[in-house]
C-alpha positions in Angstrom: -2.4 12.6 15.6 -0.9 13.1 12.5 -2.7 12.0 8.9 -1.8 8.4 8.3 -0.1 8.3 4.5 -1.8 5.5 2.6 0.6 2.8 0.6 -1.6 1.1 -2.1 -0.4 -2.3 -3.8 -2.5 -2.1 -7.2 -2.8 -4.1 -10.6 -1.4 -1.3 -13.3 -1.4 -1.3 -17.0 1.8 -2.3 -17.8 2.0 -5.9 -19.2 5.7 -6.5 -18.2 5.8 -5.1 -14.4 2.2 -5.5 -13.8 2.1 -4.8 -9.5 2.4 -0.7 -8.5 3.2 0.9 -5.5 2.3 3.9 -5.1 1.7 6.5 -2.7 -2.2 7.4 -2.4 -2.7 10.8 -4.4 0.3 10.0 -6.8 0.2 9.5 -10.6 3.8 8.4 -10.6 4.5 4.4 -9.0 7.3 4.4 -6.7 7.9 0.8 -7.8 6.7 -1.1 -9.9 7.0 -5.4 -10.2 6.1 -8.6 -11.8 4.3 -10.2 -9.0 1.9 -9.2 -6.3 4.1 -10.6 -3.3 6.8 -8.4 -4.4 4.8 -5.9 -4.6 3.5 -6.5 -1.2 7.1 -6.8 0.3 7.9 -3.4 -1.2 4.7 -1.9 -0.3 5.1 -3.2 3.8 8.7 -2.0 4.2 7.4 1.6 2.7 4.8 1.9 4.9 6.6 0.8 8.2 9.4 3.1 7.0 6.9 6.3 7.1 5.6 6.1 10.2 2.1 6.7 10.5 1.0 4.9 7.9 -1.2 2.4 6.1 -0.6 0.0 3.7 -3.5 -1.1 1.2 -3.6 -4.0 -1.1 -6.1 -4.6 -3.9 -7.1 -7.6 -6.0 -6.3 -7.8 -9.7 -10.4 -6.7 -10.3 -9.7 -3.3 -8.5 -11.4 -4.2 -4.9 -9.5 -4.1 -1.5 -8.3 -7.2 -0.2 -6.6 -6.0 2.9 -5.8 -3.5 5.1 -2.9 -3.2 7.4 -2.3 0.0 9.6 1.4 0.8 11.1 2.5 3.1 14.0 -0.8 5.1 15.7 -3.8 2.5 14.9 -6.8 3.5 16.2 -8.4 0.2 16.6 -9.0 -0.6 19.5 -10.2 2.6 20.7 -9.4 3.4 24.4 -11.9 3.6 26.6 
């Protein structure tokens, strides 16, 4: 299987468009908004756009609120 690509939804610095999405890895957002839902809705049709992928949402205090995995989750394992 090929390596998931991980979408993270993050609190950034800037005080106008606060909510970033942004590829894991990247320095550059691929969008940026003023709320988190938006950034959520952004972040979701990214990451079921690319396949193998995983979308990643953090709190305003920089800890992981939720994960959601699309195309190739492993969970539950076979067997």
């Amino acid at each position: 299987m090929s390596k998931r690509k991980r979408i993270m939804v993050h609190h950034g610095d800037d005080p106008k468009k606060p909510w970033e999405v942004r590829e894991e890895g990247s320095k550059e957002p691929l969008k940026t908004t003023t709320t988190k839902d938006k950034a959520v809705q952004v972040g979701r049709k990214i990451a079921k756009g690319t396949g193998n992928s995983q979308l990643v949402i953090f709190k305003k205090d920089g800890k992981i609120q939720e994960e959601r995995t699309y195309v190739g989750d492993p969970y539950p394992p076979k067997g």
